[in-house]
Backbone bond lengths (Angstrom), bond angles and torsions (degrees), N, CA, C in turn:
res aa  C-N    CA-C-N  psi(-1)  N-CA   C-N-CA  omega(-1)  CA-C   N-CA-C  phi
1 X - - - 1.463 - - 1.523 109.59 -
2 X 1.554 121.11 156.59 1.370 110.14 -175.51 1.486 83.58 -135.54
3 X 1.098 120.66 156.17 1.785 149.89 136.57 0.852 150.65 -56.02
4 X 1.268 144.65 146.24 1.078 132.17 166.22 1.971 100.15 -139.34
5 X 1.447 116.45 142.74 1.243 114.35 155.18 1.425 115.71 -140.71
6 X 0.832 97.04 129.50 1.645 128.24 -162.02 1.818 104.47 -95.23
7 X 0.996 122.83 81.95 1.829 125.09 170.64 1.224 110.14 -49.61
8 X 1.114 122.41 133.28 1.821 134.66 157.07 1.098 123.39 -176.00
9 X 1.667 107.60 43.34 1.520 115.75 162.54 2.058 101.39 -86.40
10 X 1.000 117.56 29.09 1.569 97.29 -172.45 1.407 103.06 -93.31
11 X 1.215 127.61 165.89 1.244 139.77 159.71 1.399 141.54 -91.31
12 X 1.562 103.22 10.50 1.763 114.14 -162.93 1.188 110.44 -35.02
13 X 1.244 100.93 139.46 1.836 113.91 -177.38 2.224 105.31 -109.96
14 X 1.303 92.17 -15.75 1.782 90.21 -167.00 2.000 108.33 -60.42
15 X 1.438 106.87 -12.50 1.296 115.33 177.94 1.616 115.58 -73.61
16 X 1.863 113.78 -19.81 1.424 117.27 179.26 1.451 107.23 71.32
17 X 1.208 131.38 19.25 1.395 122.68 -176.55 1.487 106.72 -124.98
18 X 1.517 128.13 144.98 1.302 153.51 -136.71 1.883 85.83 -96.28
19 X 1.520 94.57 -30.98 1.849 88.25 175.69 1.326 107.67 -90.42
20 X 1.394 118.61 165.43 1.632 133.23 172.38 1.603 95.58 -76.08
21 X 1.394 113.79 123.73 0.919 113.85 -175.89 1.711 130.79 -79.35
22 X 1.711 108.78 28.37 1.644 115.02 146.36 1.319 99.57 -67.36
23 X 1.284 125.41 -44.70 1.390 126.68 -136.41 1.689 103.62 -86.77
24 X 1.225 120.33 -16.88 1.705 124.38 169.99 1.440 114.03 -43.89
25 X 1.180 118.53 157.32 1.390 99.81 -167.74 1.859 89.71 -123.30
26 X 1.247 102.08 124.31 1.696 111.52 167.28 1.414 118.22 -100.97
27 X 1.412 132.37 116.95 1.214 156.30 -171.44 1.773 89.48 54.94
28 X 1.326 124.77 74.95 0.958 121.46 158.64 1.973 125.80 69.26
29 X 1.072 98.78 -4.05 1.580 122.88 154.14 1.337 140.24 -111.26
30 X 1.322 130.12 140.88 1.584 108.90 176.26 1.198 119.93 -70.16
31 X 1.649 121.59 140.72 1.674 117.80 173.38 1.471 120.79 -29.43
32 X 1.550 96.74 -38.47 1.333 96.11 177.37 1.494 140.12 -26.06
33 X 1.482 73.19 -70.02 2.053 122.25 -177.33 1.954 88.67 -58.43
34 X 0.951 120.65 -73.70 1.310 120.29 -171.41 1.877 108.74 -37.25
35 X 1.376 98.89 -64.91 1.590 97.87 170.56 1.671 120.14 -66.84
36 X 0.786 114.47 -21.80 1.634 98.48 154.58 1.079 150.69 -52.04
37 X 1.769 101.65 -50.29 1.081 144.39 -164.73 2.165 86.81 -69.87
38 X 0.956 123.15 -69.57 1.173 111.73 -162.32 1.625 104.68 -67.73
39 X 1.433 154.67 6.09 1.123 160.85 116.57 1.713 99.20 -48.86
40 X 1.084 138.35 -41.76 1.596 107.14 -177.40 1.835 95.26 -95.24
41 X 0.858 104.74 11.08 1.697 93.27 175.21 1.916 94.90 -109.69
42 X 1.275 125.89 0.51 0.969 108.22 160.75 1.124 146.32 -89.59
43 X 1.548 132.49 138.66 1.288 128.14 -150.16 1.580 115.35 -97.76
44 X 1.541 124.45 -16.24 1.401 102.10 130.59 1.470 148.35 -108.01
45 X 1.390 108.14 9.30 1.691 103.13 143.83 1.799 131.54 -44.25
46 X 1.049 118.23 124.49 1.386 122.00 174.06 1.584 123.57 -86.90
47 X 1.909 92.04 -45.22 1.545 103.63 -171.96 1.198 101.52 -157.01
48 X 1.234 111.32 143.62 1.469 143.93 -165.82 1.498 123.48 -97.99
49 X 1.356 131.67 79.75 1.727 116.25 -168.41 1.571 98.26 -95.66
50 X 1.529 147.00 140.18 1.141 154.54 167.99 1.824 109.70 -116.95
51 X 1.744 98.10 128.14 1.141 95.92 -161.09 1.739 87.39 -118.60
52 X 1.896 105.85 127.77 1.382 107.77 -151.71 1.630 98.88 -140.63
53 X 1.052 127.02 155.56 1.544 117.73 -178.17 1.710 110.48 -79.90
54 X 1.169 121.08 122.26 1.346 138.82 144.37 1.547 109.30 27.66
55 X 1.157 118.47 -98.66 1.514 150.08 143.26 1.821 105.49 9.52
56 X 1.523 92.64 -62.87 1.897 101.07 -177.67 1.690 113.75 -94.18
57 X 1.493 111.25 3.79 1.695 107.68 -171.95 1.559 102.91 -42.33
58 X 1.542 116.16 -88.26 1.338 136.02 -178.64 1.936 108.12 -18.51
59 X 1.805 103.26 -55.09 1.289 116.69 175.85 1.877 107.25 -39.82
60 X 1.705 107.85 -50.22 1.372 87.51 -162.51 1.568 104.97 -103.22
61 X 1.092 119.68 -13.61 1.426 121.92 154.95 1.480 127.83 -30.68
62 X 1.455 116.79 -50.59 1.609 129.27 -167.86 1.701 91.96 -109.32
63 X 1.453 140.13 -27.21 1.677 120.57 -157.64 1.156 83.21 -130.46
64 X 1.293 137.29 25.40 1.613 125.88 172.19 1.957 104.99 -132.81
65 X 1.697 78.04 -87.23 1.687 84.94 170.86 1.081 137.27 -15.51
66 X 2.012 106.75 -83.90 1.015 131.30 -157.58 1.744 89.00 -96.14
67 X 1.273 120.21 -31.07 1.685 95.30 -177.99 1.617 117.87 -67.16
68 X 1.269 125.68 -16.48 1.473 138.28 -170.26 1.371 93.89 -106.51
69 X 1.399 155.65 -23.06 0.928 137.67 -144.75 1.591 156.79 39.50
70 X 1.359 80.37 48.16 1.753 114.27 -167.72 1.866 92.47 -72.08
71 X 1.048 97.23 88.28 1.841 112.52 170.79 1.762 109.43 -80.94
72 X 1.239 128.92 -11.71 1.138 129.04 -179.45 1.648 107.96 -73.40
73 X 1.141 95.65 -41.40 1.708 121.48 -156.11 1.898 99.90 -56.16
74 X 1.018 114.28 117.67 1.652 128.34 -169.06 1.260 101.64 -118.00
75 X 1.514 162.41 -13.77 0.666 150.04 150.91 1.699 118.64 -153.11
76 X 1.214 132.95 152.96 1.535 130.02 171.59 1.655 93.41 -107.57
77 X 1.515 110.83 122.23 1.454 104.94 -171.47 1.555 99.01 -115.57
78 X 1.794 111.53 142.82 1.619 115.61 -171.09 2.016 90.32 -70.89
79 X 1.889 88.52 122.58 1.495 92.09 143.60 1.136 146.85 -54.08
80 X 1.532 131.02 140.84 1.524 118.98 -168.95 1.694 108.38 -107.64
81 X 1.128 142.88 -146.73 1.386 157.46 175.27 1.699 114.52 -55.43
82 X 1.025 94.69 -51.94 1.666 108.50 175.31 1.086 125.53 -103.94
83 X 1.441 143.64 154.77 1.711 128.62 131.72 1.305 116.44 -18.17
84 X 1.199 106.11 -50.27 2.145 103.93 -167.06 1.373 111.25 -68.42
85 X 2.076 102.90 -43.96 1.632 82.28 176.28 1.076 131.01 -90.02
86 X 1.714 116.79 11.52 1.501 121.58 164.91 1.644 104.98 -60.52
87 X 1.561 126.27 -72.58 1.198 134.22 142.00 1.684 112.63 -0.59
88 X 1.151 133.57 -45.99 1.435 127.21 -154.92 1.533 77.29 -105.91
89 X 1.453 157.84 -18.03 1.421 139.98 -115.32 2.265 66.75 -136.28
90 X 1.120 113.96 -38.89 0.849 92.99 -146.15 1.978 90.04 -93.44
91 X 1.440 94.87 -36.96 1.620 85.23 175.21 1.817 121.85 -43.55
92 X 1.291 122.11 -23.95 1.399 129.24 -159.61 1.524 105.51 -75.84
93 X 1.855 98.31 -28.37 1.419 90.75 -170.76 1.630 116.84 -106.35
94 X 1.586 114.28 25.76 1.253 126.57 -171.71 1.532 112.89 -96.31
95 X 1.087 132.55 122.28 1.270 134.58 -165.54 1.443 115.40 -70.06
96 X 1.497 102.85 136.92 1.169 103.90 -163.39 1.499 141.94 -84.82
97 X 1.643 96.45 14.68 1.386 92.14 155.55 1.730 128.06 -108.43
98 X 1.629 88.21 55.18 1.786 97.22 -175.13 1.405 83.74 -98.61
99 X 1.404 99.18 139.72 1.196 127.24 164.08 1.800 128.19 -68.67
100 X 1.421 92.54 -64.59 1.446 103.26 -174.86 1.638 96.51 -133.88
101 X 1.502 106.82 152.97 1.278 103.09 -171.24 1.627 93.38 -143.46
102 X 1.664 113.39 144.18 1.541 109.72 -172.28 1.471 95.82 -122.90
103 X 1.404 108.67 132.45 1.476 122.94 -177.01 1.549 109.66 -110.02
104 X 1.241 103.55 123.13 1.892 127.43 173.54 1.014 145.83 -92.32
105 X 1.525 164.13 102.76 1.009 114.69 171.83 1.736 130.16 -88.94
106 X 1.534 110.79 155.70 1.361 127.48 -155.54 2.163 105.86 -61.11
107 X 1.481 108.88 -10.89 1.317 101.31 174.90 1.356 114.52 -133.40
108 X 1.648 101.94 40.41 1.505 105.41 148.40 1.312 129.01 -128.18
109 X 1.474 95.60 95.14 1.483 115.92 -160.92 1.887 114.51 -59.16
110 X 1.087 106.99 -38.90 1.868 124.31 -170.51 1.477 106.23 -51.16
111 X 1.401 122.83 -25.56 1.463 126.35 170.34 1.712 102.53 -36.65
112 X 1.528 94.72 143.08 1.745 100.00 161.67 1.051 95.74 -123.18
113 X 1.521 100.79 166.09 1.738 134.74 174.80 1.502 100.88 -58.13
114 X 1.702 115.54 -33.89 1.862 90.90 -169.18 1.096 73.79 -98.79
115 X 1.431 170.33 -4.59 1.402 122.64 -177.55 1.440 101.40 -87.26
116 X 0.943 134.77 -25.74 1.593 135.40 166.58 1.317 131.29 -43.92
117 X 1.345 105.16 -32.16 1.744 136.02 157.48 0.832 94.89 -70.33
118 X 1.523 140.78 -84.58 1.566 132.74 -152.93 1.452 107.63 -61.37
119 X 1.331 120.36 -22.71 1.343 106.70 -175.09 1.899 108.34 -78.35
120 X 1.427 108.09 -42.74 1.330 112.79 166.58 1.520 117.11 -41.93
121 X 1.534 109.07 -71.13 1.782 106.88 167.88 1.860 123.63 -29.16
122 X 1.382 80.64 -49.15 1.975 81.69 -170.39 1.295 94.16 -85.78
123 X 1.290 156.36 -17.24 1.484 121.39 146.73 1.733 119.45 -52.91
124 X 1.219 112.35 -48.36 1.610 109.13 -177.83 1.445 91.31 -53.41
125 X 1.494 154.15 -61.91 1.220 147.52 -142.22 1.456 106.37 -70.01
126 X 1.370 110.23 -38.19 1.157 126.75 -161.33 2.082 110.09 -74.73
127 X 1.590 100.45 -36.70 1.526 99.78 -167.26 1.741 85.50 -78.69
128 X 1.373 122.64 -41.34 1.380 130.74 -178.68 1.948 107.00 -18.96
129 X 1.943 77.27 -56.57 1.553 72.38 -155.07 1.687 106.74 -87.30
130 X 1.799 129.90 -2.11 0.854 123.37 172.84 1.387 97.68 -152.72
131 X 1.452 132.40 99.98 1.351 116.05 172.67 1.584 162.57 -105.99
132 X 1.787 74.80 51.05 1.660 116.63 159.61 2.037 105.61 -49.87
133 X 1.461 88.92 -59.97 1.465 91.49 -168.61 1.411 114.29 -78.73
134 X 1.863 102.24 133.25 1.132 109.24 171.64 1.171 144.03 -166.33
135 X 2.199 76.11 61.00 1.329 105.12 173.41 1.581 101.98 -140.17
136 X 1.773 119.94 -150.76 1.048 133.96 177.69 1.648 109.43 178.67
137 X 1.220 137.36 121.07 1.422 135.09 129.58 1.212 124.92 -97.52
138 X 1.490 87.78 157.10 1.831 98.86 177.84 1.894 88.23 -89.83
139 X 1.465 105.23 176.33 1.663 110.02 168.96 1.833 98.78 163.62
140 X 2.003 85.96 149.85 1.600 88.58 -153.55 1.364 93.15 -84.06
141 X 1.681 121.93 158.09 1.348 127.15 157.76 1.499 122.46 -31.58
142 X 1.255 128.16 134.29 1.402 101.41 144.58 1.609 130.00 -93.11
143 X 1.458 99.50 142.93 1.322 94.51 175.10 1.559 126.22 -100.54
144 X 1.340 102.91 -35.44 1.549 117.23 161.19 1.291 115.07 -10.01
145 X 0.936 133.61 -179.72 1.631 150.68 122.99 1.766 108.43 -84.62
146 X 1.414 98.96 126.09 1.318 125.83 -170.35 1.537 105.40 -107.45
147 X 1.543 93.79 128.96 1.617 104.31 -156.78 2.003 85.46 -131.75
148 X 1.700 98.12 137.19 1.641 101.44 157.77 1.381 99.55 -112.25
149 X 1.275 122.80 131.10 1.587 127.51 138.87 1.302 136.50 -115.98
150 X 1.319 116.27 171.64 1.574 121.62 176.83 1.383 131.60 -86.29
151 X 1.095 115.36 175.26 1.443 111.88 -156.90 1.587 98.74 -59.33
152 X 1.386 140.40 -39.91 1.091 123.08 167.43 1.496 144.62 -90.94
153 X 1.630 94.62 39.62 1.498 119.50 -173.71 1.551 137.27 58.53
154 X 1.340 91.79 27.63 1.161 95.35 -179.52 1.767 112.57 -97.30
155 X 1.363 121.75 166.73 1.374 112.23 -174.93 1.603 101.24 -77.16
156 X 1.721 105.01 139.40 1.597 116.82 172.49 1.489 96.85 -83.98
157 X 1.519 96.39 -71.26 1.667 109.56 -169.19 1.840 114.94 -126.06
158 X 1.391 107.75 172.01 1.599 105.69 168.07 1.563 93.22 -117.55
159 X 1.316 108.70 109.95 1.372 120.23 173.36 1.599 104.48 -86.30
160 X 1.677 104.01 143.86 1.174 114.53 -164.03 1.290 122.85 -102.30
161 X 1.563 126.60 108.93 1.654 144.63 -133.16 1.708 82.57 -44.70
162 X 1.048 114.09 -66.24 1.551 116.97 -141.82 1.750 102.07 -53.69
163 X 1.327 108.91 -23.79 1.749 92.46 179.31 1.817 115.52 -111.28
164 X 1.395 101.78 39.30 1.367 111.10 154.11 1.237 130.82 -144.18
165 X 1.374 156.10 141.57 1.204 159.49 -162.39 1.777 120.19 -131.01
166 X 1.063 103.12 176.39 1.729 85.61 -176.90 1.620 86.77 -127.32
167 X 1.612 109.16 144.28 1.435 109.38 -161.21 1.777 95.53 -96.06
168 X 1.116 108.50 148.48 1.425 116.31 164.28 1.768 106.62 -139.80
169 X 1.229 107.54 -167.49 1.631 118.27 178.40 1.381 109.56 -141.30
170 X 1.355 115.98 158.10 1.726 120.02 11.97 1.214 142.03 -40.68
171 X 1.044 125.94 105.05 1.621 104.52 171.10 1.690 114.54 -101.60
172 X 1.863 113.39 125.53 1.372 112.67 -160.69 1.580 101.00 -111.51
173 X 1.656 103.88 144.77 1.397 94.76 -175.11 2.104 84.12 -146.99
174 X 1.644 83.57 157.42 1.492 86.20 144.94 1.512 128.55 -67.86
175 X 1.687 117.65 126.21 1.242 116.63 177.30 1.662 122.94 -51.83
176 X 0.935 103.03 -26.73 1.855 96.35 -174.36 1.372 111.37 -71.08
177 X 1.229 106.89 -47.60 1.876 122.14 177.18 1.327 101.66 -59.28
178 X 1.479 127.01 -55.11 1.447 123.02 172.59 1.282 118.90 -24.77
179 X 1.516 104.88 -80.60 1.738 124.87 173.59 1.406 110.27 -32.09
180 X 0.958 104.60 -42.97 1.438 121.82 -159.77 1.763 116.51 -58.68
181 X 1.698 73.25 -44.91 2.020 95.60 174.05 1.114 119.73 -66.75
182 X 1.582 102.15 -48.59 1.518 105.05 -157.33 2.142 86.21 -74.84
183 X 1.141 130.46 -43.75 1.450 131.89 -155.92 2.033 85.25 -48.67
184 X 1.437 100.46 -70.95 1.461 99.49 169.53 1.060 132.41 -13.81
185 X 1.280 117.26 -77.20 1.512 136.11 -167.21 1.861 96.90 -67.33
186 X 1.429 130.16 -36.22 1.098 129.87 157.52 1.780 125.19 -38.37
187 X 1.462 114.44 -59.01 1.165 130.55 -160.48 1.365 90.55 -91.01
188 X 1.664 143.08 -5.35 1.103 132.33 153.71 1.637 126.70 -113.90
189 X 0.899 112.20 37.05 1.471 132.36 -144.04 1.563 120.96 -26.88
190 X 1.711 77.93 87.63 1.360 104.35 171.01 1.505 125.79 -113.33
191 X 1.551 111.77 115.09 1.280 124.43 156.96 1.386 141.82 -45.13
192 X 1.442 138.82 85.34 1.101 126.41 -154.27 1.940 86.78 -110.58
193 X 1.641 104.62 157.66 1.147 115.10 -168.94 1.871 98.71 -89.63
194 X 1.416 114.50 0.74 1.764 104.45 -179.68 1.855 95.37 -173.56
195 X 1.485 94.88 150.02 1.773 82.62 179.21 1.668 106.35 -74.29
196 X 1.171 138.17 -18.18 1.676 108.18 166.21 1.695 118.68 -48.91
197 X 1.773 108.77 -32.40 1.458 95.08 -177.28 1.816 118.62 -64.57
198 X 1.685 115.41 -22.83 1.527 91.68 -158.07 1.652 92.52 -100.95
199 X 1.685 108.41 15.78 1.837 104.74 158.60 1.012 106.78 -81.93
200 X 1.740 124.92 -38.39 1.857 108.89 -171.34 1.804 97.67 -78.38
201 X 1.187 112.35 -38.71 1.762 94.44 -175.88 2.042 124.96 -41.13
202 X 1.353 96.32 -26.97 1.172 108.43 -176.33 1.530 122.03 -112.23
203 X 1.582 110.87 32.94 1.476 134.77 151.09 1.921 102.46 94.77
204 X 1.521 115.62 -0.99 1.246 100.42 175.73 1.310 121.94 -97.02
205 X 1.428 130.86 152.24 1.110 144.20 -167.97 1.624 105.59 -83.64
206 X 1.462 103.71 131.42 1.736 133.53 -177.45 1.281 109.71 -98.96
207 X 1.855 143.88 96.52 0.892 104.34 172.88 1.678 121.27 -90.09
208 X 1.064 134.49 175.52 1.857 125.17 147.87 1.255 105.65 -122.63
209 X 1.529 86.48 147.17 0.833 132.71 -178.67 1.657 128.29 -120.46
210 X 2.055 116.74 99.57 1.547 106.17 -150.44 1.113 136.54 -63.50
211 X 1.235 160.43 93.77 1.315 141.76 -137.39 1.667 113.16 -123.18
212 X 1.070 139.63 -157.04 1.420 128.51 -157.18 1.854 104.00 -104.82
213 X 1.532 107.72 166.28 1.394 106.80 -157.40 1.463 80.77 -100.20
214 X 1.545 138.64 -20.41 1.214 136.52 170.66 2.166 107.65 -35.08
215 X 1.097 103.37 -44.81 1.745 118.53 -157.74 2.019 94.41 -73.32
216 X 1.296 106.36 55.97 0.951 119.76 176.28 1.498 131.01 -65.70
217 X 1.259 135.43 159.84 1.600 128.84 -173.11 1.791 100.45 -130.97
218 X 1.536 87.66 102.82 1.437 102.28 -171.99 1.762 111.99 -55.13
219 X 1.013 137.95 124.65 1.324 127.81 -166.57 1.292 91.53 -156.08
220 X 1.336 160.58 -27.66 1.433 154.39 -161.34 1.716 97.35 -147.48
221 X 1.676 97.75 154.01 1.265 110.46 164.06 1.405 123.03 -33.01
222 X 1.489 115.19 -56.91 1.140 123.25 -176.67 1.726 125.76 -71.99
223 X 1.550 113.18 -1.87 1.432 142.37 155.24 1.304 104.95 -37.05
224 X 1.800 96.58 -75.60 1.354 141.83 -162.93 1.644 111.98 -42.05
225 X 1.360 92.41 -62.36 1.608 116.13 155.24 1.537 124.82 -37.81
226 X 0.833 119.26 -63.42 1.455 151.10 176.25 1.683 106.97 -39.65
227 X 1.458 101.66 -55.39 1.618 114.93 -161.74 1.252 85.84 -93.20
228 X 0.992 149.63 -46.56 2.245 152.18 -160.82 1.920 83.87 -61.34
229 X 1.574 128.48 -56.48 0.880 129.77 -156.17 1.738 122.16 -78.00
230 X 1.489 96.43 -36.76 1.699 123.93 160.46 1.735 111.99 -51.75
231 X 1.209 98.89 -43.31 1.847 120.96 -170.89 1.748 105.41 -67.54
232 X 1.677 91.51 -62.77 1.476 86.64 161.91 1.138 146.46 -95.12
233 X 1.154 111.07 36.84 1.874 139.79 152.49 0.929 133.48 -59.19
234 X 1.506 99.82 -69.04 1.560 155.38 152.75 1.429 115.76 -40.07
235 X 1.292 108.77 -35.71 1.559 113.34 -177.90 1.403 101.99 71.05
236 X 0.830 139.53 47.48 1.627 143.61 -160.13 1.963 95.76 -118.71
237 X 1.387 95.86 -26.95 1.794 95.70 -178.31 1.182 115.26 -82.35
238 X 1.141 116.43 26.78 1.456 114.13 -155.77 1.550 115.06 -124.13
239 X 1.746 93.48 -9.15 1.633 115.44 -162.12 1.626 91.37 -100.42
């Protein structure tokens, strides 16, 4: 069996809007609904856990779920304190003969159904051929010029584009190693900034894999913008 958990207990405020900004509606749907939607259109996802704050369960249960008909969707799990322990809240209640489980976040709608597949496949290919690894992110190029500095802003180094990336999700892992991390990183209470970090802390191999700067993480107005304009490119507003 494979997974999917989908985060959207957060509360971002940088959008200025009175709603949680899954809940905005882009071309006439909530982000939500959009990022779901390509997890139930995927063909190896099985089941769907969404980890959502308390407060909005009922909300996305009846005007999300069940109004779109998200049949994948197996549980809406209460968010905890963090991203991770939403993630950890939701791994506990995933049955345990899931194999691989693909982690999202809930307001980045631009994901497709086959890249979600392909990302699943090229982990199986990947532990195949060495099975150290047992994980995978997608993450956009950078194109910038990549600068380190010090605490008083001055330049440290000119880091060189080609050996850094900017991480986004899905990020796909084997479920056992997952659990495994986050239980860790729990019982030592460690904060990791994404679940690929608390797989490499604990000796397993992450690969990436580059994927498009389109697969954006709506977080500001100008996100918002961004994805309405991507959508209708795409012809995606049209559905």
């Amino acid at each position: 069996m494979i997974a999917a958990v989908i985060t959207a207990a957060g509360k971002g405020t940088r959008l200025k809007s009175n709603i949680s900004k899954q809940f905005l509606h882009l071309y006439e749907k909530p982000i939500l609904a959009h990022t779901i939607e390509s997890f139930q259109k995927s063909k190896k996802i099985n089941e769907i856990f969404i980890t959502i704050a308390k407060e909005y369960q009922d909300f996305c249960k009846e005007e999300i779920v069940r109004k779109y008909g998200f049949t994948k969707v197996k549980q809406l799990v209460v968010g905890g304190e963090t991203r991770q322990d939403s993630v950890y809240n939701a791994l506990r209640v995933i049955p345990e003969n899931c194999r691989i489980v693909s982690v999202h976040d809930g307001v980045r709608p631009l994901i497709t159904a086959k890249e979600i597949d392909y990302f699943i496949n090229t982990l199986i290919s990947l532990n195949k051929n060495d099975p150290a690894v047992k994980g995978i992110i997608t993450a956009a190029p950078a194109y910038e010029t990549v600068k380190k500095i010090s605490d008083d802003s001055i330049i440290d180094t000119t880091i060189t584009r080609n050996l850094v990336c900017l991480a986004q999700t899905p990020q796909t892992f084997f479920y056992t190693e997952l659990l495994q991390a986050h239980e860790r990183a729990r019982d030592e209470n460690f904060i990791g900034t994404d679940d690929a970090g608390l797989v490499e802390r604990i000796g397993w191999k992450v690969k990436v894999v580059i994927g498009k700067r389109e697969n954006i993480k709506i977080t500001t107005p100008l996100d918002l913008f961004l994805a309405e304009l991507i959508m209708e490119r795409d012809g995606k507003n049209k559905k």
